[in-house]
C-alpha angles and dihedrals in degrees: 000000000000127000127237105285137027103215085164087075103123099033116130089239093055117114108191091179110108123206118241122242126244111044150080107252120188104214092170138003081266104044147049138172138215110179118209120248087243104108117167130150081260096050100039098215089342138288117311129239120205132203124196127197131001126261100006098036137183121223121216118197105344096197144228125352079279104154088192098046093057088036089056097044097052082044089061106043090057115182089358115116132229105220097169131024105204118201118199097183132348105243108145088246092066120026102038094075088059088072097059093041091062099050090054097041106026090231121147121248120233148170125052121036131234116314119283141196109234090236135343110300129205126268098275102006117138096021104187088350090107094062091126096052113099110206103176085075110115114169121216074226152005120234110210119196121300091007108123156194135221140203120183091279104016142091127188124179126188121236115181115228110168115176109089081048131359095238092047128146146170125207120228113214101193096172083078095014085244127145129212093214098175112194098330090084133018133154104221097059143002120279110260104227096187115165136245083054103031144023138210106227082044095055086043104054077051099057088050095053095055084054092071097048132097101234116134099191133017126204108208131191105259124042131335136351124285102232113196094024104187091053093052090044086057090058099047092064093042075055091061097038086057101041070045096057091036092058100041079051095055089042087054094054086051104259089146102172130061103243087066100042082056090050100052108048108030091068111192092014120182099247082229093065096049089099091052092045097051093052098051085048084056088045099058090042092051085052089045089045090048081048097051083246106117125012130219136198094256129328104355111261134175090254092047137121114245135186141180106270 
């Protein structure tokens, strides 16, 4: 699910092309993709959905409650068989459709766990803000980091990456030193960290341990791949220190509530993406109240009053 601006656009690493929904596309001897018919300025041309292997394939992410979009992939698998359905996040654009692959094809669902909240939250915060989340997910089993999976050809490994979620992971594929990154990185748009599902120290210690991997390409979950992936993810987080900076700036010159901070630094927003917008912004205050940066009346909340500390 992306945020509500893309400041990484220009950067070497930035793929602007975005795959077409509706078919099975080989990228690499190892992995295809089919994309949900589900586009939104949240969701690029739709999630994608990811196939490993030939033959005895695993599934990552196999979408939205899209009846078609199962029914074509199978199509188009043919007698291949799914051996393992694989789940980064459960937003309800990626993790529903699970469900419905393993009762066609008898496969277990892995991966992330049941949906979260990113810490306790108070009796009636966050009141229709959850919408995304998709609670009904409950794996056969939980992959913790570094557990994996295999196929005859095939190798998958768990990382956890919480941040855009709590439960969320990626998926290294080392036989091609490729990355499912799911929507904690993506090269066409910034990566939303709304709570109650997600965090923003969280996101960022992320972001620091993929740094440090081998990977050469990710395939994310929303539009094309993220080629030199250790660069853009440097950028990502030089993304957060300056929407950081901004913020700590606005709350400086007394804009105390979220709305204006919104307002004054997303110049030209979509309308669409206010709600976005206005949760990230939460998301970086309750990190700088946690850090004794910035202070709040009370617990910090979305409707809250904030000021520099």
């Amino acid at each position: 699910m992306a945020d509500a601006d893309a400041d990484e656009a220009g950067s070497p690493a930035f793929d602007t092309a975005m795959p077409e929904p509706g078919r099975l596309a080989a990228l690499t001897p190892l992995v295809r993709r089919r994309v949900a018919g589900n586009a939104s300025p949240f969701t690029a041309s739709g999630t994608c959905t990811y196939v490993v292997g030939r033959g005895r394939v695993a599934v990552i992410d196999p979408g939205p409650e899209d009846a078609a979009h199962l029914d074509g992939l199978l199509a188009e698998l043919g007698d291949e068989r799914v051996t393992h359905i694989l789940v980064t996040h459960t937003h309800r654009d990626h993790s529903p459709g699970a469900r419905r692959l393993a009762a066609r094809t008898g496969a277990p669902i892995l991966g992330c766990g049941p949906h979260r909240a990113a810490r306790a939250l108070a009796e009636g915060e966050f009141p229709a803000l959850d919408a995304s989340a998709d609670r009904e997910h409950r794996p056969d089993r939980i992959l913790a980091g570094g557990e994996q999976v295999q196929g005859p050809d095939w190798t998958l490994t768990a990382l956890e990456t919480p941040g855009h979620t709590a439960n969320h992971l990626a998926f290294a594929l080392p036989e091609e030193n490729a990355l499912f990154s799911g929507d904690h990185v993506m090269a066409w748009s910034t990566t939303v960290v709304a709570p109650p599902d997600g965090a923003m120290r969280a996101y960022m210690e992320s972001l620091d341990r993929l740094r440090g991997r081998p990977e050469t390409v990710y395939w994310p979950g929303h539009g094309g791949p993220v080629r030199e992936p250790q660069r853009f993810v440097r950028a990502l987080a030089g993304h957060r220190r300056r929407r950081e900076a901004a913020i700590r700036a606005r709350l400086a010159a007394g804009d105390g509530d979220i709305r204006a901070v919104v307002g004054a630094i997303y110049q030209g927003l979509d309308p669409r993406l206010t709600g976005a917008a206005m949760l990230s912004v939460f998301a970086h205050l309750e990190d700088l109240v946690e850090r004794g940066l910035a202070a709040c009346d009370g617990p910090p909340r979305i409707d809250g009053r904030y000021r520099s500390a």
